[in-house]
C-alpha positions in Angstrom: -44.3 -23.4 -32.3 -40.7 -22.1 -31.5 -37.9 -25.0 -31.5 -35.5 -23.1 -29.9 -33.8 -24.4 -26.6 -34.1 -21.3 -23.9 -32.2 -20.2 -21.6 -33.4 -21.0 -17.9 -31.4 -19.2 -15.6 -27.5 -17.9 -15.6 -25.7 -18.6 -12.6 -23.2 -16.5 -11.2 -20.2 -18.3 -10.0 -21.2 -19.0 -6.1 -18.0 -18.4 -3.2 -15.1 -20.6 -4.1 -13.5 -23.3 -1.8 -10.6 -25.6 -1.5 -10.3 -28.7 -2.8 -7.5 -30.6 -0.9 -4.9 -27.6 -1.1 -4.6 -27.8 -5.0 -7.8 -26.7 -6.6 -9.8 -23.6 -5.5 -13.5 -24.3 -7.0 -16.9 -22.9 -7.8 -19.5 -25.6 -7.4 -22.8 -24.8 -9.9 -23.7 -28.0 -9.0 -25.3 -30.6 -7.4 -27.5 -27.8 -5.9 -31.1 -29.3 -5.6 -33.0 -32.7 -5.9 -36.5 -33.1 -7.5 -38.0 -36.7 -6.4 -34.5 -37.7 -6.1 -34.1 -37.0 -10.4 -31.0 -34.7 -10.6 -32.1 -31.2 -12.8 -28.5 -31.6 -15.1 -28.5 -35.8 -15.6 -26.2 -37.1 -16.4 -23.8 -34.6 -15.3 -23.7 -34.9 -11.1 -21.3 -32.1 -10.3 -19.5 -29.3 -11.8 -16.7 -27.8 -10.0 -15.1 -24.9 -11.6 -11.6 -23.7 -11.0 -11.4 -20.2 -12.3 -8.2 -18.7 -13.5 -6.0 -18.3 -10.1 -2.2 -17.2 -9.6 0.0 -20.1 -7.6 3.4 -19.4 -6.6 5.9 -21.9 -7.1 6.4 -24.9 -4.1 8.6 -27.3 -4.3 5.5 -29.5 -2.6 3.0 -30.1 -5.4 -0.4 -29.3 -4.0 -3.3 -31.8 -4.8 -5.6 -33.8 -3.4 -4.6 -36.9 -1.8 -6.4 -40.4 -1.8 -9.5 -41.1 -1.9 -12.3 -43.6 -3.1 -14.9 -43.5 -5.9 -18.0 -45.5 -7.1 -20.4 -45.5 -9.4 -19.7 -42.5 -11.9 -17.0 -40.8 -13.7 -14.8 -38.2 -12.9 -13.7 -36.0 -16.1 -11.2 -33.1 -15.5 -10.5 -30.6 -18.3 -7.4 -28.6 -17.9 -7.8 -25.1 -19.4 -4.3 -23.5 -17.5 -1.7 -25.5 -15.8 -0.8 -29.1 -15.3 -2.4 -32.0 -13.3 -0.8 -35.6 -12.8 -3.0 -38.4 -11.8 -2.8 -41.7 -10.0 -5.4 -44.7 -9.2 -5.3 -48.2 -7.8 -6.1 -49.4 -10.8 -2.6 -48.9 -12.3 -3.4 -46.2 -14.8 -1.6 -42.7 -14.6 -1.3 -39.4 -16.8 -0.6 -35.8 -16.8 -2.6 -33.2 -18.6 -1.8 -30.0 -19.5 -3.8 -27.1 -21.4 -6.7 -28.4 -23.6 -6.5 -31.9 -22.5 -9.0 -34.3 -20.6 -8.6 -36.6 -18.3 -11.4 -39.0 -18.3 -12.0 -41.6 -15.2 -14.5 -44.2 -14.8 -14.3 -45.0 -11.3 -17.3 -48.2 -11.5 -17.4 -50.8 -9.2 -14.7 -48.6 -7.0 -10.9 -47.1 -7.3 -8.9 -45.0 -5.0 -7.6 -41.7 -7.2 -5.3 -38.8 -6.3 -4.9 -35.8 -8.2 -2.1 -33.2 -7.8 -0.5 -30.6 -9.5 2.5 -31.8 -11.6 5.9 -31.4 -10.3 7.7 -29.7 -13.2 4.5 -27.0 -12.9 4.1 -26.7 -8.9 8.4 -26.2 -9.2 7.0 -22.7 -11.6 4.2 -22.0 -10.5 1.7 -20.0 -12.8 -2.4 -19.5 -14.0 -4.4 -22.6 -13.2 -7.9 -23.1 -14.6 -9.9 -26.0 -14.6 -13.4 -28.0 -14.5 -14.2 -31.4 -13.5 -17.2 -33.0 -13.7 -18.9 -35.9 -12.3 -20.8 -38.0 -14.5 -23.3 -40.7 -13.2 -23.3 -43.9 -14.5 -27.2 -45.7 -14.9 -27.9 -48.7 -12.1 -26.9 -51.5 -14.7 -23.1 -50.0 -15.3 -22.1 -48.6 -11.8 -19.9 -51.7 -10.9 -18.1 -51.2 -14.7 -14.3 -52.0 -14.2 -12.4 -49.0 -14.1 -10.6 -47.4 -16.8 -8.9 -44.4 -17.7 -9.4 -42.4 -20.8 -6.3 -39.8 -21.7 -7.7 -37.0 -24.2 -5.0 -34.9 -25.3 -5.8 -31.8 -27.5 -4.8 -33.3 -30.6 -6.5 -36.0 -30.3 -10.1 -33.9 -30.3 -12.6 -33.9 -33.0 -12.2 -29.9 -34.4 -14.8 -28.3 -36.4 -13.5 -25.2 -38.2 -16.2 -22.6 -38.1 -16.6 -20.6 -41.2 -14.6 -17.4 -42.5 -12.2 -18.1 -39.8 -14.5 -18.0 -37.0 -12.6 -20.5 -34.5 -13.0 -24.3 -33.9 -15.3 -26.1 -31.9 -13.5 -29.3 -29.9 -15.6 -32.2 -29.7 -14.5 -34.5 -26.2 -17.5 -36.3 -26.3 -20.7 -37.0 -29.0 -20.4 -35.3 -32.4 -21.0 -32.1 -33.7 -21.8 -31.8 -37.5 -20.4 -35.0 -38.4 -16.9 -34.4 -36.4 -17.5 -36.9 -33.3 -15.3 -37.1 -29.9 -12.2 -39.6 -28.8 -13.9 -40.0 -25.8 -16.5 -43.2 -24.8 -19.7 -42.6 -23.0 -22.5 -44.7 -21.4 -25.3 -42.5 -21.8 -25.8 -40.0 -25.0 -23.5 -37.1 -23.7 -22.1 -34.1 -26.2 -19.0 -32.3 -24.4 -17.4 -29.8 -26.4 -14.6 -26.5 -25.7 -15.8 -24.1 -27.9 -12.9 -21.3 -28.8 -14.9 -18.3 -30.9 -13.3 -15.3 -32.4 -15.5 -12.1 -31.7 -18.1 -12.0 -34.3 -18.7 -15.9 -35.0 -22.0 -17.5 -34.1 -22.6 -20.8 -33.9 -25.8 -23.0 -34.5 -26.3 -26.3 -32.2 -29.1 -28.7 -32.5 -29.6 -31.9 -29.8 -32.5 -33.6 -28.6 -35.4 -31.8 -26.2 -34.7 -33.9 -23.6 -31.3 -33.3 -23.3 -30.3 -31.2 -20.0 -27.6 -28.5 -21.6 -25.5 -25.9 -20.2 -22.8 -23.7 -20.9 -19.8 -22.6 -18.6 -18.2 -19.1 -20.0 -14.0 -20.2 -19.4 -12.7 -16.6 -21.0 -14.7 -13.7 -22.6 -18.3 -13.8 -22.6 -20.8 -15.1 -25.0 -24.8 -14.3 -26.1 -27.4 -17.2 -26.3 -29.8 -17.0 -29.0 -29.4 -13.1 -28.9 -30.6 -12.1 -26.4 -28.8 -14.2 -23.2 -25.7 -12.7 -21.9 -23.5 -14.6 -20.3 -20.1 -13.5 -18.7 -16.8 -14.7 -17.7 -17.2 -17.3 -15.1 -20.8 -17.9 -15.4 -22.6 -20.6 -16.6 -26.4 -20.9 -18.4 -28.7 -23.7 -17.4 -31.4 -24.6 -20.5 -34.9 -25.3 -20.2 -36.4 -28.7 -21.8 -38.1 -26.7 -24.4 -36.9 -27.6 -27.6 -34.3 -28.4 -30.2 -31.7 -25.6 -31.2 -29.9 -22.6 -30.3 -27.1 -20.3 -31.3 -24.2 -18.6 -29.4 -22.5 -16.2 -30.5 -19.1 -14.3 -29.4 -19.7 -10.2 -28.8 -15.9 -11.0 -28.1 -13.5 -13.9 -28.3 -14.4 -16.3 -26.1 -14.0 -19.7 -24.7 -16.8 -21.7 -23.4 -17.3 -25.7 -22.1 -20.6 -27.1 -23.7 -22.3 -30.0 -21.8 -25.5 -31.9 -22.9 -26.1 -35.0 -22.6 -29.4 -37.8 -22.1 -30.8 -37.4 -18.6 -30.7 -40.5 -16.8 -34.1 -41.2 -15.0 -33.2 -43.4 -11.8 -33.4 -42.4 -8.2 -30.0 -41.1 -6.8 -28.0 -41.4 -3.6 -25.2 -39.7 -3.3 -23.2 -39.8 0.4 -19.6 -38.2 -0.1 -17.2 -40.1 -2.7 -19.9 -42.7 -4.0 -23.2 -42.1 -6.4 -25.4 -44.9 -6.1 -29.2 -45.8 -7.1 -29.7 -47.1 -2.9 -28.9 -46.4 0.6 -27.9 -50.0 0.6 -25.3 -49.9 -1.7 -23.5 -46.7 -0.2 -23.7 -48.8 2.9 -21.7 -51.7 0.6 -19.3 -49.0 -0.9 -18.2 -48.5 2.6 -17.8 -52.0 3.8 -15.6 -52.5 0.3 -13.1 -49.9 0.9 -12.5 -50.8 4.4 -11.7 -54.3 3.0 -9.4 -53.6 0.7 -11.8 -54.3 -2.6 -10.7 -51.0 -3.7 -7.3 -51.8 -4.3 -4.0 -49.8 -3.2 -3.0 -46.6 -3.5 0.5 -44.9 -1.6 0.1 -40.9 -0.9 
């Protein structure tokens, strides 16, 4: 019996769309429920900002502020610079290879922008951000703010000078993340010279993907996967290899699938209609805190 982890499907980046007027995106997902279980637990949403060209403005473009509840917003700069803001108090700019990582909880109000310094240049912009749900008994967390700069990552060094694989989240071969987690969840940049292959081993149950950033990459040789793409895995076993028929940059996500019903209505991800209904009710009272645009 084989215990190799197979590709399901590659997705082709779908029609792009704003994001306030800051971040142009390609959402792979949400894009389907099955008895209310989402198919990539515990990763909700992936929006995908492929490289684009701004001109400079002396107006930094963003998205301006708005509430969260019940999950974590992680944003991983790969081009460009983002600043951040939240009612909580916490702030932060990233820049290429870092992470911003949000737990939003029992509730926040968050802006994101393009920093000042960078919108005043202008120049390539490439990001992701991800949603990441929280399970029913951690959804009203306090919020916090986790800054990742690059340095800060776990590196493996892959053999004869193959590249490094940065570990955000997890471990990978003993090298583990900066970054905390609720749920089991592996996040890692991989950056592969052409040539290198690289081995990766997690749990069956773990829903896994793999968003091609620059290059392209093959999965278990025989799965191409180009620039901009991304490669959802079946449930069907244990390990698999990439490999780099160039070099190549690639986000890895895997992580423990959360088994709860979901409803999600616009900002907030809850387990019930009810508490969407309470998420509401809380930001109209002020529970959220204050945030100036």
């Amino acid at each position: 019996m084989s215990n190799t982890k197979s590709v399901q499907q590659v997705l082709a980046p779908v029609p792009p769309h704003m994001v306030g007027d800051g971040f142009r995106v390609h959402n792979f997902f949400p894009s389907g429920y099955e008895m209310g279980l989402y198919r990539m637990s515990p990763f909700f949403l992936l929006d995908y900002g492929s490289k684009i060209e701004f001109p400079p403005t002396d107006t930094p473009r963003g998205v301006g502020v708005h509430p969260h509840r019940g999950f974590e917003t992680v944003t991983i700069a790969f081009k460009g610079r983002v600043a951040h803001h939240d009612s909580a108090g916490n702030s932060g700019i990233i820049g290429e290879g870092d992470v911003q990582w949000m737990t939003a909880g029992s509730g926040i109000l968050h802006k994101e922008y393009h920093e000042t310094e960078y919108s005043k240049q202008g120049g390539p912009f490439q990001m992701a951000q991800l949603w990441v749900n929280l399970p029913a008994k951690d959804k009203m967390t306090p919020p916090k703010y986790q800054a990742i700069e690059h340095g800060q990552m776990g590196k493996y060094q892959l053999p004869n000078d193959g590249g490094v694989l940065e570990v955000i989240a997890g471990e990978y071969n003993g090298v583990k993340g900066p970054a905390t987690t609720f749920t089991p969840i592996h996040a890692y940049v991989g950056r592969l010279k052409k040539g290198a292959s690289l081995p990766i081993s997690l749990p069956e149950n773990y829903n896994t993907g793999i968003l091609v950033v620059e290059g392209s990459l093959r999965i278990n040789g025989k799965d191409d996967v180009a620039t901009d793409h991304f490669a959802l895995f079946q449930n069907d076993g244990t390990d698999l290899e990439v490999t780099a028929p160039e070099d190549v940059v690639f986000l890895f996500l895997s992580g423990e699938p959360i088994n709860e019903t979901l409803v999600p209505y616009g900002p907030f991800l809850m387990n019930t209609k009810e508490e969407i209904m309470q998420a509401f009710k809380d930001v109209n009272s002020g529970k959220f805190g204050v945030l100036e645009e």
